[in-house]
C-alpha positions, 0 to 999 in steps of 0.5 A: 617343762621348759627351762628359765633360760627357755622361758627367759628368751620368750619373756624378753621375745614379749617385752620386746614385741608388745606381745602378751604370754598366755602360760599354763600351769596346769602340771606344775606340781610334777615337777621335781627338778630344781632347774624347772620352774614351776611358775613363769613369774620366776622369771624376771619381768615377767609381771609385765607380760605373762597370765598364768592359768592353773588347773587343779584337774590334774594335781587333785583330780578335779578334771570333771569339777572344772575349777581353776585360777588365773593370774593376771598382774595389775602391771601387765599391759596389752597394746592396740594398733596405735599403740597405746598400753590398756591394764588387762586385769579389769578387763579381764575382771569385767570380762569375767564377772559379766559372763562367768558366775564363779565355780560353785561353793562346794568346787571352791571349798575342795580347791581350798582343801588341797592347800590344807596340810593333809591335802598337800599329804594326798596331793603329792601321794597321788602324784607319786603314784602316777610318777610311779606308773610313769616311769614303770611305762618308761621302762617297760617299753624301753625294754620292749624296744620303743623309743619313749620320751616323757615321763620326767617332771610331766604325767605323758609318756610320748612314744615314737611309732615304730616301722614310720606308722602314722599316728592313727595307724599304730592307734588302731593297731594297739586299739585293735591288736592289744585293747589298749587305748593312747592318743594319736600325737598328731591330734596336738599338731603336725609335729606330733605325727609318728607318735603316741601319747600315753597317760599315766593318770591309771591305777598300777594295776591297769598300768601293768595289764595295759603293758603285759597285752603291749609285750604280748601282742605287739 
């Protein structure tokens, strides 16, 4: 969700450094504001320093398929100590040739299919539904009293634990309390300690129970 003007200072931070940008893509068609790039390329100069990776897990459901693709510009160049430019692109082919035979026929065709009219239709009508479901978490526990973030241009709602529980602590509180199952903030760094992380990747239905055991039981 970072901004171009964000991701404009880290690409001027790589050309600067020598530095190589590893950028994930993997939600970018969440995204709906305009101001959002939705690949990092957007930004100028890019080529030179970034390799984007993009994952069809969350856009079409292909979590357990495990198919993806990566972009990686002939132009891009990684340093060694002495400070000589190596093109990563054939040793990134190579690398990957050697020691990967590819995602299987049947894995391929599906992610060929999300490109096709009617997959882009069922793409972006999946997507609405968990938009949907975040903004009804949103709301709902807004409502409840608890500060969220999230849920605008990304499928995660980040709650800020209440009364300075620990991550893990008000886990097991809502696992126990109220059956409901988040991730504990903490788990993606330091800097996520006092939270929890709620997906929206849920049928409506469970969404809206897994609120109503929240709102009655905490």
């Amino acid at each position: 969700m970072a901004t171009k003007e964000t991701l404009a200072k880290w690409v001027a931070f790589a050309r600067d450094n020598r530095a190589v940008i590893l950028f994930d893509a993997a939600y970018e068609a969440f995204i709906t504001d305009p101001d959002i790039p939705h690949s990092i390329y957007e930004i100028d100069g890019a080529k030179d320093v970034a390799i984007e990776f993009r994952s069809f897990s969350k856009t079409a459901g292909f979590t357990g398929v495990r198919c993806a693709f990566t972009v990686v510009p002939k132009q891009l160049k990684a340093y060694t100590g002495e400070g000589r430019g190596v093109e990563v692109n054939p040793l990134w082919n190579r690398r990957h040739c050697t020691k990967f035979n590819g995602a299987s026929y049947i894995s391929q065709a599906g992610a060929a299919a999300i490109y096709t009219p009617q997959g882009k239709k069922q793409v972006r009508k999946i997507i609405d539904i968990y938009m949907n479901n975040a903004a009804l978490i949103r709301e709902s526990l807004a409502k409840l009293g608890y500060e969220v973030y999230g849920g605008v241009n990304a499928p995660y709602i980040w709650l800020k634990t209440p009364d300075d529980l620990g991550s893990w602590e008000f886990f097991d509180r809502l696992l126990t309390e109220a059956n409901v199952v988040g991730t504990p903030g903490v788990g993606f760094g330091p800097a996520g300690e006092g939270y929890l992380r709620l997906t929206t990747f849920a049928r409506p239905v469970d969404v809206k129970e897994a609120l109503q055991r929240i709102a009655n039981n905490l």
